[in-house]
N, C-alpha and C positions, 0 to 999 in steps of 0.2 A: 504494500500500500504506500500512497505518496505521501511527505512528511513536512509541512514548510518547511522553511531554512532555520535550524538553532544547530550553536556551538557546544553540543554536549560529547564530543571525542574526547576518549580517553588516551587519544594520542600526545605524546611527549612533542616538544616545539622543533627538536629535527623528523621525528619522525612524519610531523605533520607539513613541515618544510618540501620535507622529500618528494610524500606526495602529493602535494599541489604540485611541483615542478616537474613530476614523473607525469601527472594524467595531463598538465595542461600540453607538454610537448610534443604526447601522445595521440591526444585531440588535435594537434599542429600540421605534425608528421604523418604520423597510422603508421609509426613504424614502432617495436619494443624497445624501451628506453634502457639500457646499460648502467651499471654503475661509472664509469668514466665519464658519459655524461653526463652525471647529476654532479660530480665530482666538479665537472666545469660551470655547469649553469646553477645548481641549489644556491649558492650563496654559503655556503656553512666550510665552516675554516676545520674540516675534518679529512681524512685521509678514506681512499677508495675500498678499504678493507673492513672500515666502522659502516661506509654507505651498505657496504654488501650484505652485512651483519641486520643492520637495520632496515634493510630489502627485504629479507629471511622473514624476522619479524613480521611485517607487513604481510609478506606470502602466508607464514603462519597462522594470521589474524584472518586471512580471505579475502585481503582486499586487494591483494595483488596474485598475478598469476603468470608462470614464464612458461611460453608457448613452446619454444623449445630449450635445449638445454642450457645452452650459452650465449642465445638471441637479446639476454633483457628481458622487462618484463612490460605485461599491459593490467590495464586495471581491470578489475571484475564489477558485476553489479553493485558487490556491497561499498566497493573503494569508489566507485561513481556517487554511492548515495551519500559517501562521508563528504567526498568532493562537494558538492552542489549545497550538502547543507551548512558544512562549517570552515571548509575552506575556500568556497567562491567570494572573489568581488566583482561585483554587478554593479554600472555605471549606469549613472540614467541615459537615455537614446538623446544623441545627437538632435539640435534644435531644430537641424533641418527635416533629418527623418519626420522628428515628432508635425511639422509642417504639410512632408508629402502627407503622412495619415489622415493630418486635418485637412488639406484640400482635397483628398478621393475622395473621405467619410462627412462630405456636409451637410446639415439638418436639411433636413425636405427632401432631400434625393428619393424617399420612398424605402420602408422596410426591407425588399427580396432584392433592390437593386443595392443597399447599404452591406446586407449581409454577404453579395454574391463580390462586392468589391474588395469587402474585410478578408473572405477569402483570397484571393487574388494575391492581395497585399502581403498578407502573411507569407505567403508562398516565394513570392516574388523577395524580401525584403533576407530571406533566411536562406533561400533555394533548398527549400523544403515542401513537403506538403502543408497547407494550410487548410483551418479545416475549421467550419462553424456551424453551431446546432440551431436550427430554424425555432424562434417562440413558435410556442403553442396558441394558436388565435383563438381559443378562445382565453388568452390574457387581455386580449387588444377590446376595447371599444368598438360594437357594431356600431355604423352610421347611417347606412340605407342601402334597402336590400329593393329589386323588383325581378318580378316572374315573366317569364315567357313562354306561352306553350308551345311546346314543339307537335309531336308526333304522338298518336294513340297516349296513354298514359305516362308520358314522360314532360319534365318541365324543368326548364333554366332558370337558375337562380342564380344573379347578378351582387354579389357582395362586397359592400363598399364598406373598408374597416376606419378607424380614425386617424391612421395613417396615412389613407389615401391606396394603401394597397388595395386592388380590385381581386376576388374571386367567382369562377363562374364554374355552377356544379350540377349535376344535371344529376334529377331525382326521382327516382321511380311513382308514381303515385297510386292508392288505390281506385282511382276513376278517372277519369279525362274532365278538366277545369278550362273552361272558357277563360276567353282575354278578360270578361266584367270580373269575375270571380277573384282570380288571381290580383286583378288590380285592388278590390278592394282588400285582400289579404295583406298585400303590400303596405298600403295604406292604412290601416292599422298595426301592423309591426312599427312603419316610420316612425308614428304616432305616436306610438307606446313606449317604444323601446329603443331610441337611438340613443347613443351613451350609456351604453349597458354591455358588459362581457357576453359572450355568448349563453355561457353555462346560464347565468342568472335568469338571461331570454327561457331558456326553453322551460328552468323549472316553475316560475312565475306562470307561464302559457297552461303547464300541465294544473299546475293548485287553482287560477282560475276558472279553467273547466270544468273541474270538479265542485265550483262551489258558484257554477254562473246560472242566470237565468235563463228562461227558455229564450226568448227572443235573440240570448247573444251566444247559444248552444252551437250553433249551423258555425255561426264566422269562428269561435275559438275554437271545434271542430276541424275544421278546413286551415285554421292559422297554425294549429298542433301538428297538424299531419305533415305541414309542409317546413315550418319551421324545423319540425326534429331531424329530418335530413337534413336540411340546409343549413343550419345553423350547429351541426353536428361538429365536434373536434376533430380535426385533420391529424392524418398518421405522424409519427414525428419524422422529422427529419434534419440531414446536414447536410452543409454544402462541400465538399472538397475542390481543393484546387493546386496543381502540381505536381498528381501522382507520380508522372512522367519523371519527374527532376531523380527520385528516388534510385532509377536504372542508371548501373553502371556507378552508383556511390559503392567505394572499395568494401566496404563493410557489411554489404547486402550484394553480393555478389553470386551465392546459392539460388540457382534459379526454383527451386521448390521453394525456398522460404520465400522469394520474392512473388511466387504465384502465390503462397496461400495469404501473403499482404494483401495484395490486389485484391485476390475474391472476398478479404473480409471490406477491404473498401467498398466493393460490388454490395455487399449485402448491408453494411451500414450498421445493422442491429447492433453487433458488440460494440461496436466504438461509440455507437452513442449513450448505450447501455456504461463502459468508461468515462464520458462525459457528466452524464446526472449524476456520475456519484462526486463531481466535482463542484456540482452547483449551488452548494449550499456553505462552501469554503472561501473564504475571503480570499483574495491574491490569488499570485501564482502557488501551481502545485505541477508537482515532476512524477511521471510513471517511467519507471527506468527498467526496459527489459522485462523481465518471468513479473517483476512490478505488477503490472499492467493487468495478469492474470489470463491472459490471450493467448496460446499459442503462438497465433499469426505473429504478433506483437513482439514476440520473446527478443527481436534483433533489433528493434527501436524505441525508441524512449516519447514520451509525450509529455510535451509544457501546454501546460493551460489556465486558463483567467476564467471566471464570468464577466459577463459585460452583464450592468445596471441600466434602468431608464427609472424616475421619478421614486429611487429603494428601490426598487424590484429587481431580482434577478431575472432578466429573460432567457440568457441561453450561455452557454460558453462557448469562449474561442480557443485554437492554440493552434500547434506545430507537431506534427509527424518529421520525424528524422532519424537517423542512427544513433545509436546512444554515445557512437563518436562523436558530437555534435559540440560546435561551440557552445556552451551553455550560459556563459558570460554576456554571448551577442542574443541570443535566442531570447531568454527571462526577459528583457526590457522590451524586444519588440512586440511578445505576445501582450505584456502588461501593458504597455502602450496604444497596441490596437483594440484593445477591451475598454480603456478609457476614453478612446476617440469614437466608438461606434456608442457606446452608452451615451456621449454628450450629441451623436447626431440624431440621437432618438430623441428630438428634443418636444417638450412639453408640447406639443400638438399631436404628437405621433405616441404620445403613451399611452400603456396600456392603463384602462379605467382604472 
């Protein structure tokens, strides 16, 4: 499971030296760091015989691991997770960066087109996957909905959230509804209920029926039948963007492990099923590897934020990459872009 950042290693101030200098050259290179090199680059006025000693240790503890005998060593999940918590320093993003995000991510642009850019961005700014989880509309404020009959029992419904996002959803019905009909079901939803989440719509619709008069039996009848489809939650979803960048990074170079990545992006579930469990944590939060609890997952790591609109969590964002990943550059750009997509959900576009 992921852990914010606290400084609770019980590592001694070379050994914690060592490895900050071991993983980040590691994450540099992608090649096994040696004791000869830390001898040159740690800083620490000791001799190559204490480093190797103090490698041992580290290998002992599981944080480090030597691939072959005499290659040096690379860090393991658990030395990744020591790294990220108590020995990173993370600088805030460059003012320019923090500028591109505010001019992709600007208020009004429309919810599906803010989230499809945050994706983008992310992907684009780390050369990783980026990747964000679609709100649930029925968080959002309905505004005004109208029907359209189609064909034999079937009817469009036109829904206009308070965003300005438009959805159009085509609904089975148990009879065929003339144009008067529909219009006037319309027209009483406007009426009733514009500035209202969805959920609220439908249960209000169902408890008046149940306690309406005859004369308003027919229209809350007909307003029921049509609103519960329509006004119905949408499957969850996320947007990904950059799978591609992922092929041919050294570290995912198994093409089984890199097909069973793909097919879990194909299918969406896990990963966003990994996301909700991050929805509810303030900040950034790091899944490093077997972390993650995914298979497909086991060779990459995930940084993730929620983005807020008026308190509210609506959805999280982050970064898919290898767990060789800069994590120094990555942390700010996700916290970043969760901060700049939350403020372009700006109070006209929140959810009720």
């Amino acid at each position: 499971m992921s852990r914010p950042f606290a400084d609770d290693s019980p590592l001694d101030p070379r050994a914690r030296q060592l490895l900050r200098t071991l993983i980040a050259r590691y994450i540099r290179d992608g090649e096994p760091v040696g004791s000869q090199t830390l001898a040159k680059h740690a800083g620490l006025d000791v001799s190559p015989a204490t480093i190797r000693n103090i490698l041992s240790d580290l290998e002992d503890s599981g944080l480090l691991s030597a691939p072959h005998a005499s290659a040096g060593r690379v860090p393991t999940v658990q030395g990744y997770r020591v790294f990220v918590d108590s020995l990173l320093q993370v600088k805030p993003l460059a003012e320019g960066e923090l500028s591109r995000l505010r001019s992709e991510l600007p208020a009004g642009a429309g919810t599906q087109n803010l989230l499809g850019n945050a994706s983008e961005l992310l992907s684009a700014m780390t050369h990783f996957v980026g990747v964000v989880s679609v709100p649930q509309r029925g968080q959002f404020a309905f505004k005004h909905i109208d029907f359209l009959p189609l064909d034999g029992q079937r009817v469009l419904a036109i829904l206009v959230f308070a965003d300005n996002d438009v959805q159009n959803r085509i609904i089975q019905t148990r009879r065929a509804y003339g144009p008067a009909e529909l219009e006037r079901v319309a027209n009483y939803l406007n009426t009733h209920f514009a500035g209202r989440p969805l959920a609220d719509i439908r249960a209000t619709l169902l408890h008046e029926m149940r306690s309406a008069r005859s004369e308003m039996e027919l229209l809350l009848a007909q307003a029921t039948e049509l609103a519960e489809q329509a006004l119905a939650p949408g499957a969850e979803d996320m947007l990904l963007a950059g799978q591609t960048r992922l092929i041919g990074v050294q570290d995912l170079s198994d093409l089984d492990r890199l097909r069973d990545l793909f097919e879990a992006f194909a299918r969406k579930r896990e990963i966003l099923q990994l996301l909700e469990r991050t929805v509810d944590a303030p900040g950034v939060r790091i899944f490093i590897g077997e972390e993650t609890g995914l298979a497909p997952l086991e060779g990459v790591s995930l940084v993730t934020a929620p983005y807020t609109s008026g308190g509210r969590v609506l959805g999280v964002l982050g970064v898919i990459g290898p767990t060789r990943m800069a994590y120094d550059r990555v942390i700010p750009v996700v916290q970043a872009a969760a901060d700049a997509l939350g403020s372009a959900l700006n109070p006209g576009s929140q959810p009720s």
